[in-house]
Structures are given as C-alpha cells and as structure tokens.
C-alpha positions in Angstrom: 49.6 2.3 16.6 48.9 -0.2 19.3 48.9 -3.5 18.8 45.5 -5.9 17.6 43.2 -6.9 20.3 43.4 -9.6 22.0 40.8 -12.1 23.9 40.8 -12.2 27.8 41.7 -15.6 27.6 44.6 -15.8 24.9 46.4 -12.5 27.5 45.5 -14.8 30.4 47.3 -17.5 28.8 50.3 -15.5 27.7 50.5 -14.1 31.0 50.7 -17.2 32.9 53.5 -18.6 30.5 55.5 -15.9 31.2 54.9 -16.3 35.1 55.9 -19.8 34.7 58.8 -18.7 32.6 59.7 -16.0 35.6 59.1 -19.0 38.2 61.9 -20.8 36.9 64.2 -18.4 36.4 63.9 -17.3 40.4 64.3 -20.9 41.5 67.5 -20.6 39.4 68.8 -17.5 40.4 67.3 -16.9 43.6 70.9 -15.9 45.3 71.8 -13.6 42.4 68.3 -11.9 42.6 68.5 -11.8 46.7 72.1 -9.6 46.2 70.4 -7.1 43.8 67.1 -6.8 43.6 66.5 -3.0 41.6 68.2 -5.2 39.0 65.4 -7.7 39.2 62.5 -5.9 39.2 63.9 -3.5 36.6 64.4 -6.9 34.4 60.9 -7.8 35.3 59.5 -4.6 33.9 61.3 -4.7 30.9 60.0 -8.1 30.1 56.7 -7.3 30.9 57.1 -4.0 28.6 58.4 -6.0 25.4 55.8 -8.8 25.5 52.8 -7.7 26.9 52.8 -4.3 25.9 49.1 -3.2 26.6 48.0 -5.5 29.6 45.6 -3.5 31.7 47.0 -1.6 35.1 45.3 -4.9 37.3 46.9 -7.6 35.0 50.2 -6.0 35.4 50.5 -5.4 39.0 48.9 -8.7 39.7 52.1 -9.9 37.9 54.4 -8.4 39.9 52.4 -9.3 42.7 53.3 -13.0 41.7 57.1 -13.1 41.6 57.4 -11.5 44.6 55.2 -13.6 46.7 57.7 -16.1 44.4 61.1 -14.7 45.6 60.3 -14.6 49.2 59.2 -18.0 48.9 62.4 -19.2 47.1 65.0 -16.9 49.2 66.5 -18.0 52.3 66.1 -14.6 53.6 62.5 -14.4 53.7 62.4 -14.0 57.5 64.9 -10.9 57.2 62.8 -8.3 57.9 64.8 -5.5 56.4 65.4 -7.7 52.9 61.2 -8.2 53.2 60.7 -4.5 54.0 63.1 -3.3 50.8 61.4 -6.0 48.1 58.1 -4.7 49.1 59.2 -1.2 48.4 60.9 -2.0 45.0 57.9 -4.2 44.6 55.3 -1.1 44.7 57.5 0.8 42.4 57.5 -1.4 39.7 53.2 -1.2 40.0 51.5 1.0 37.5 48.7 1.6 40.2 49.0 2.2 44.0 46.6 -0.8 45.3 48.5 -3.9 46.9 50.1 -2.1 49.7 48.2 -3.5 51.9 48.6 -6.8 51.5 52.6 -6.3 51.4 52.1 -4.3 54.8 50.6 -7.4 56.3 53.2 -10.1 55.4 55.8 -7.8 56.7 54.1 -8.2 60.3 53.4 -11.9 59.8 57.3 -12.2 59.0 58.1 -10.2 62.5 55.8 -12.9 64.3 58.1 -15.3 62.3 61.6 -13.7 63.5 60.0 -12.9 67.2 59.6 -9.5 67.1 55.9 -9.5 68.9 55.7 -5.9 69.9 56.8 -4.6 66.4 54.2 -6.7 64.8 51.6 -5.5 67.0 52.5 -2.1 65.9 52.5 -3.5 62.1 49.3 -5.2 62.1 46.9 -3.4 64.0 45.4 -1.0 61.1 44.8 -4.2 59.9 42.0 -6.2 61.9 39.4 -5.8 60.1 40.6 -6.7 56.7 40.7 -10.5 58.2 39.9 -12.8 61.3 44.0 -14.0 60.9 45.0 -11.0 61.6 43.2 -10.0 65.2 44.0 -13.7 65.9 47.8 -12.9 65.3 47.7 -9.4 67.3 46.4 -11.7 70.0 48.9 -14.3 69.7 51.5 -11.8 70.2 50.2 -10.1 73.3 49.5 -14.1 74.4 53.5 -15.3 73.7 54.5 -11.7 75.5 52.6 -12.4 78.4 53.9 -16.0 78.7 57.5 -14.2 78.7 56.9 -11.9 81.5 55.1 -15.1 83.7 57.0 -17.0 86.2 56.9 -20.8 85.7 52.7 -22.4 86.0 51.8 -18.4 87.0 48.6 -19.4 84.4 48.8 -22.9 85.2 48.5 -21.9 88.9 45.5 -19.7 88.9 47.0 -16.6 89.3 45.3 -13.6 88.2 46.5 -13.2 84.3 49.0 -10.0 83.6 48.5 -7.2 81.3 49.5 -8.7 78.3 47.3 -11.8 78.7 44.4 -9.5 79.4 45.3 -7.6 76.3 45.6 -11.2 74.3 42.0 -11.6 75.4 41.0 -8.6 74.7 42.1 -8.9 70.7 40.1 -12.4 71.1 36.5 -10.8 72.1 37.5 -7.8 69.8 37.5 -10.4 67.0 33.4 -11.5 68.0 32.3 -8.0 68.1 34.3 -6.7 64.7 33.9 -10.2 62.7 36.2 -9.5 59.9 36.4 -11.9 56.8 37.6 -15.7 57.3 40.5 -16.3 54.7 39.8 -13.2 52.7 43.2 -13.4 52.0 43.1 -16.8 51.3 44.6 -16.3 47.5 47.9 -14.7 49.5 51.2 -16.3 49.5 50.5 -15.6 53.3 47.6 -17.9 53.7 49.7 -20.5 52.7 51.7 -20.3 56.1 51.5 -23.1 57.9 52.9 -21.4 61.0 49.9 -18.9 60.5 47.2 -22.0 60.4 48.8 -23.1 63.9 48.5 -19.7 65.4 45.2 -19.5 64.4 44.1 -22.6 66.3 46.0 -22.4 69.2 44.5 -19.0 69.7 40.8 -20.1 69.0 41.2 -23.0 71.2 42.4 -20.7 73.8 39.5 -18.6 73.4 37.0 -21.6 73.4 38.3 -22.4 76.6 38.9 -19.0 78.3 35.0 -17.9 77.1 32.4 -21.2 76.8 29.6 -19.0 76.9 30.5 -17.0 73.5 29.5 -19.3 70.2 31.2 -16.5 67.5 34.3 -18.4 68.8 33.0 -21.6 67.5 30.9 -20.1 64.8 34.2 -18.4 63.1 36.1 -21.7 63.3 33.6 -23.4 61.5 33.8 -20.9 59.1 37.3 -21.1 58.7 37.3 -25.1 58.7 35.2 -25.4 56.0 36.6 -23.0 53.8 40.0 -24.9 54.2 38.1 -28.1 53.9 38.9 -29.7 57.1 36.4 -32.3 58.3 38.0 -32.8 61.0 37.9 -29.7 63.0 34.3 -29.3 62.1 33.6 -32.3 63.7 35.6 -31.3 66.5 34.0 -27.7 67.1 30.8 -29.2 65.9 30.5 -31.7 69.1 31.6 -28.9 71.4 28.5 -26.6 69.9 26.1 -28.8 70.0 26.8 -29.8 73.5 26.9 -25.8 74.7 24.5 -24.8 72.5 21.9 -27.2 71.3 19.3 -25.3 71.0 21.2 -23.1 68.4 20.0 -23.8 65.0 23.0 -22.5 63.0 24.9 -25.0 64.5 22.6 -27.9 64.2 22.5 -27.0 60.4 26.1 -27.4 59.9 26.2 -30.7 62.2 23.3 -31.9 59.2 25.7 -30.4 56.6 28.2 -32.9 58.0 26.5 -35.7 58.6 25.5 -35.5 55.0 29.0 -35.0 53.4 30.5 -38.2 55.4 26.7 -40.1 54.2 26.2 -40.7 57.7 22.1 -41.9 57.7 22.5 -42.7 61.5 23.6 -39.2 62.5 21.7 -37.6 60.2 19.0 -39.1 61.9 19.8 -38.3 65.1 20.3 -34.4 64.4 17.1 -34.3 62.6 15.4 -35.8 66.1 17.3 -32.4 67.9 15.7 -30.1 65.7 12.4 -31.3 65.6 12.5 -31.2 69.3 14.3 -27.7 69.7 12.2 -26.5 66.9 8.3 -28.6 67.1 6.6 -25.3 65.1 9.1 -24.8 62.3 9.0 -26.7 58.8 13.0 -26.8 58.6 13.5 -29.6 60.9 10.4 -31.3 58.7 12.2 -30.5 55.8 15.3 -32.4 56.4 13.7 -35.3 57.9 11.9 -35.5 54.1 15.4 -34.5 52.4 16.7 -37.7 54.4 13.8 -40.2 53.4 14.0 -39.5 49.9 17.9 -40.0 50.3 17.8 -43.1 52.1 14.3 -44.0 50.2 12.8 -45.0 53.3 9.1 -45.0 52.3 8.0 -45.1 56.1 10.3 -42.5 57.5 9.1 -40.1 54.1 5.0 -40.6 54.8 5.1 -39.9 58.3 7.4 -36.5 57.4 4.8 -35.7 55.2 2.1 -35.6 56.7 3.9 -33.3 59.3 4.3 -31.3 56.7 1.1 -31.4 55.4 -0.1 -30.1 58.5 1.8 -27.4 58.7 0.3 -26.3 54.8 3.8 -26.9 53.6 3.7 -25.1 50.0 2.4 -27.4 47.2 5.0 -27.3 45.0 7.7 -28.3 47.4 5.6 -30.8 48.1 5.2 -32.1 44.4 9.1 -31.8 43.9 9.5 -33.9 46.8 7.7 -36.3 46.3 8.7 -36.4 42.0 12.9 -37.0 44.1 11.3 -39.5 46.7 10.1 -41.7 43.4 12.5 -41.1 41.3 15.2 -42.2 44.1 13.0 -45.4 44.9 13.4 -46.7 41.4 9.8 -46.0 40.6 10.2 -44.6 37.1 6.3 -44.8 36.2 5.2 -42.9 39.1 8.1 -40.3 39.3 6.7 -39.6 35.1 3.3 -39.3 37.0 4.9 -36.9 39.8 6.2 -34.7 36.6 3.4 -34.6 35.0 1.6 -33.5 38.3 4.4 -30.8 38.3 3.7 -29.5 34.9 0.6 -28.3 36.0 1.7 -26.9 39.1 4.1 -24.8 37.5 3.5 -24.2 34.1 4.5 -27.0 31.0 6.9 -23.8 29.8 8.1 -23.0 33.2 12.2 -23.2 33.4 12.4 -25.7 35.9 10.3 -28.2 34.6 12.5 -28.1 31.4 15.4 -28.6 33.4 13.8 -31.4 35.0 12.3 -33.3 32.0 15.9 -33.1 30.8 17.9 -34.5 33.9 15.4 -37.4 34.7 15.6 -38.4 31.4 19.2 -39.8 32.2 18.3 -40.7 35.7 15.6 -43.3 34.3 18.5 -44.2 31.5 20.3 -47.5 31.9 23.6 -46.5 31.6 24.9 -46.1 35.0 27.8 -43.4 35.0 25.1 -41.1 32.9 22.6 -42.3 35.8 25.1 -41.3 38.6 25.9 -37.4 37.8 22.0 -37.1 37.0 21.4 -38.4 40.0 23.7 -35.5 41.9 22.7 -33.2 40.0 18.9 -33.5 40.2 18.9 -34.0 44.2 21.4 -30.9 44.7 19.5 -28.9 42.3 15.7 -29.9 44.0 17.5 -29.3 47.5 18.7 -25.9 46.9 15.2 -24.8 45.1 13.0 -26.3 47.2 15.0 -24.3 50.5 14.7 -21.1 48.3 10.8 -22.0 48.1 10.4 -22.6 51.6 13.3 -19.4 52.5 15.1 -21.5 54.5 19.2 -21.0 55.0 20.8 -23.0 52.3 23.3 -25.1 54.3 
C-alpha cells in the first residue's frame, strides 16, 4: 500500500531538506566521494528510496541532477575530463528516466575548453548549437584560440589574410545570426554559472561586433543576453554602439527608452523620444512614449502638446482616457483624476475588470500614507503601461 498523498509543496519542501542535507555531506566528504563514486551514487539512491519513496520520475532525476552539478563543484578534479566523463555516466544510471543527457554532454565540452583540449570540444559540442547561443559562441572560441596558435606573432594584428581556423571561428559567429538559438536557456545550469564561460562569450561577441559592423543580430543577441543577466552596463555599452550604426532601427531605440527609464533618466529619455519621433513622424509609438514620459515627469506642457499629436492621429479613446486618468493622478490632482475615472467607467463599462482594478489601486494612491502611496503608485503606472501598449499593439518593452 503506498504511502498517503502528499501536497506539491510539503514534497518540494522535503526534497530540498534533503538536498541541503546531501550538500553538506559532499562538502565534507568530497575526497572520499571523488575516490569512489558507484559508492556515492549508490548511497544517494538508497536515501532517496527510504525517504521519498514515491517522488515522481522528474523530481527524482532532478535530484540527482543536483548533487552532481554539487560534486563537480566541490571536487578538485572537476577539470579532469575522464573523472567528469565517468560521474556523468554513473550519474545517468542512477536516473529513473533517460532525459538530462544532454545537458551532462555539454558540460563535458565546456570542461575540455577549460583543460585546453579545443579540437575535442569542437567535436563535443557541435550537436549542440542550437540548444543555446553559449554554445556556438564556444565552438567559435575554440576555432578563434586554435587559429591564434597556428599564427605567427601580429599575423592578425598585421593585416594578413586570416587562416582557416579564424575563418572557421567566423564562420560559427554568422552561423549564430542565421540559427539564433536561446540566450541562457541554460541559465538554471551549474554551467551558466561559469565565469570563464561569461568571458568567452564577450570576448567572442566583441570580436564579432568588430569583425561585422554591418550585422545588428550581433548586438541584438547581446542585449538579450545583458539583460537577462541584469547587466546595465553592457547594455549601455552595446546600446550606444546600435544607436550610432543603426538609428533608424526601432528595436534598438526601444531598448535605449527601456534604459533610460530603469536608471530614471528624464533627460535621455527625452532625447530618445526626439529620435523616434523623427525616424518614425507617422507612427503613434514614438507619441506614446513622449505621453508615457509627461505623465512620469508630470510635465503638463510636454503631455498637451503629445496629445494633441495623438489626437491627430485618432489615437483610440480609451488609451486616451487612461492616459490622461495617470497624467492626473501623477500631478496630485485627486478631484480630477476621480473625474477621469468616472469618464472611464463609461468608456468601458462600470463592471468591466479593469476599472475594478483601478477603483481599487487609486484608492491607495489618493491615501495619505505614503509607503501604501508608493507600491500603488508602481503598480498603477506599470499596470496602465502595459494595457494601454496591448491597446495600441505595440511591443511591450
């Protein structure tokens, strides 16, 4: 008879006490564990067996998946390939299904870029390109450091026309524009975690920058990448170089507003609001933003004269309601933001689901207590933002 069921949560729970439980005892024992892993992995099983008897086949393989990312962490032989190669294989053994392989197959060649071995980890990797941009960028990188061996002293520096393998390392770059895998799809990986694999990545995509100026996936997929990992400052840095190759390019100009915004930069976000209005004169999204700005700065001047752009360009009627309900409610004007609402009611309907939500929000925007005030205030302009873009179908940025 199997055993009572269990919430999600309270197996979750047990689950990650007894990770923490086999964290510890790796750090302890790491040596021990390195000299005999079947022993390991057989005590793993056992444990898992005994106290979580009827964890689903995910659960449990995720679980082994864990304290093996945690011994090659903690041993000092995690850049010995054939110790890496056999705790992979006991590894899959101990799995109840067959999926992870993969993943095991890629760290392995990550681990020979680590050690040296470029050519093997060509050979390793290459199945693997499209499962993620890191890994066409390393193929690259190792073509790129085998050509640098074969090159007599400044050969690149000089001019010279590049060898075969620098041709190939170029190759894997363009490769990467016309296959666009994933950015950090394996982000949740012990291997993302590699600082050695963050360098290659930028050295490789600054190469490419440089070797093609005219291709923009180069900048496009950084940006991707630097935002995901939540660095401002290489966005601002490939940001400037995009805007001055490509200014016309409205993805780019979006994510140069996205910026300006997160570092509350009103001067900039002025200025990039200019660009688009004068890249784009027929198009409301430029209009939008420069209305999106007013009401965040609650310039009264700046916000008439947007709208009656807008206006003119039959702008939809409730977008304009809900922007001008934000503009009024971020000037302080609590008597004519009600007004705005009430205006809003009819628009949509008095039962309508957004109007509920924002009856309820503005209530503690108009309050006096000022921490209440400050997360309405977030949440109202976020949530107006991202319905009034899906009004207008414009590219949430």
């Amino acid at each position: 008879m199997g055993e009572e069921w269990q919430p999600d949560a309270v197996i979750k729970a047990k689950t990650n006490q007894l990770k923490r439980e086999f964290y510890e005892y790796i750090d302890k024992n790491i040596e021990k564990i390195d000299t005999n892993i079947p022993v390991f992995f057989g005590h793993v099983a056992t444990t898992l067996d005994n106290s979580l008897p009827d964890i689903s086949e995910d659960i449990h393989d995720q679980f082994i998946d864990s304290v093996t990312w945690k011994v090659l962490e903690a041993s000092k032989k995690g850049n010995d390939i054939p110790f890496v190669e056999k705790l992979f294989d006991y590894a899959m053994r101990n799995k109840r299904g067959k999926k992870g392989k993969a993943i095991y197959d890629i760290t392995l060649g990550l681990r020979m870029i680590n050690n040296g071995r470029y050519a093997d980890a060509i050979e390793q990797l290459k199945k693997f390109k499209s499962v993620d941009a890191i890994i066409c960028v390393a193929i690259a990188y190792c073509y790129y450091v085998l050509s640098t061996q074969q090159m007599q002293d400044g050969q690149e520096e000089s001019g010279a026309r590049p060898n075969e393998m620098m041709l190939a390392a170029r190759e894997q770059m363009i490769e990467l524009t016309r296959t666009n895998p994933p950015v950090n799809r394996l982000r949740n990986h012990e291997l993302a975690e590699d600082p050695r694999m963050s360098k290659i990545f930028w050295f490789m995509l600054n190469r490419a920058i440089e070797w093609f100026p005219s291709e923009r996936e180069f900048l496009r997929i950084g940006l991707e990448k630097a935002l995901k990992d939540g660095n401002t400052d290489v966005r601002g840095e490939l940001l400037n170089i995009a805007i001055e190759r490509f200014y016309d390019d409205m993805y780019f100009l979006r994510e140069m507003y996205r910026l300006k915004l997160e570092r509350r930069d009103a001067g900039g976000l002025a200025g990039v609001v200019k660009q688009m209005t004068q890249q784009f004169p027929d198009d409301i999204e430029p209009v939008y933003y420069g209305m999106k700005l007013s009401i965040l700065t609650a310039r009264g001047e700046t916000y008439s004269r947007f709208r009656k752009i807008a206006c003119a360009k039959n702008i939809s009627p409730n977008v304009l309601a809900l922007l001008d309900f934000a503009f009024e409610l971020m000037s302080g004007k609590r008597d004519e933001a009600l007004a705005c609402l009430e205006e809003i009611k009819q628009k949509f309907g008095p039962h309508h689901y957004y109007v509920a939500l924002l009856e309820y929000v503005s209530h503690d925007f108009l309050s006096d207590d000022e921490k209440k005030k400050k997360k309405a205030k977030k949440a109202m302009i976020d949530s107006l933002d991202q319905f009034c873009m899906k009004l207008l179908k414009l590219k949430t940025i």
